[in-house]
C-alpha positions in Angstrom: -19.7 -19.6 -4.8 -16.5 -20.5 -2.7 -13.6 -18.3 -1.6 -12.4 -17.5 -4.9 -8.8 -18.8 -4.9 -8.0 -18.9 -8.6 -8.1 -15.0 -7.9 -6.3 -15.7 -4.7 -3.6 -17.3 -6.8 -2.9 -14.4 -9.1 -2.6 -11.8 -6.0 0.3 -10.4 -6.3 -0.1 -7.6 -3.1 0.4 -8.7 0.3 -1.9 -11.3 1.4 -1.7 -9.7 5.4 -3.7 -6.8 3.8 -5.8 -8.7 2.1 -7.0 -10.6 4.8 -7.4 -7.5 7.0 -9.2 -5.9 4.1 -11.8 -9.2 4.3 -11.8 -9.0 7.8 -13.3 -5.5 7.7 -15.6 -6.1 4.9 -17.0 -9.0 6.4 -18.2 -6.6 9.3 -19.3 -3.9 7.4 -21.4 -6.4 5.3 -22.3 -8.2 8.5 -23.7 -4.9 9.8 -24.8 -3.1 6.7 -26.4 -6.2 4.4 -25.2 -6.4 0.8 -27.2 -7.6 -2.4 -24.2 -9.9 -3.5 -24.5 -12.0 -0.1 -28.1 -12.8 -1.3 -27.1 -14.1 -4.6 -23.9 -15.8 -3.1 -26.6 -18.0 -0.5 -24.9 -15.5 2.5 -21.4 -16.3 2.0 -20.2 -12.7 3.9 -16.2 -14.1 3.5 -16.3 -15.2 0.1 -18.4 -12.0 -1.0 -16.0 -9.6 1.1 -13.2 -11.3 -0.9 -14.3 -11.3 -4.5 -15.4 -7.5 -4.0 -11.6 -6.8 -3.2 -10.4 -9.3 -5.4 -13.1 -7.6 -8.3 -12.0 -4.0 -7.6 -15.7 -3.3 -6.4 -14.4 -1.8 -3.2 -11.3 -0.3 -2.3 -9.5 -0.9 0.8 -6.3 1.3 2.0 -4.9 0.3 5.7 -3.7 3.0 7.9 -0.6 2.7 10.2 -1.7 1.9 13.9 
């Protein structure tokens, strides 16, 4: 699979958080290993976006 942009497309949040959201899952996939990078031939970007673009994970950013 490919970044998934036809979801991309149809995101109507702010696409700062989104990318910071990826950013962060990428890592904690990176570090932690996730079954969906297997099947998506270890694509960590991709996968870390359609999990927040799917509504498997949940991402909230704090104020710095």
């Amino acid at each position: 699979m490919i970044i998934p942009v036809d979801k991309m497309v149809n995101h109507s949040d702010n696409v700062y958080e989104l990318t910071c959201a990826a950013i962060r899952r990428a890592m904690q996939i990176t570090i932690t290993g996730d079954e969906d990078v297997q099947e998506n031939g270890g694509k960590v970007v991709s996968t870390a976006l359609k999990q927040i673009l799917d509504h498997k994970v949940e991402y909230q950013l704090e104020d710095q």
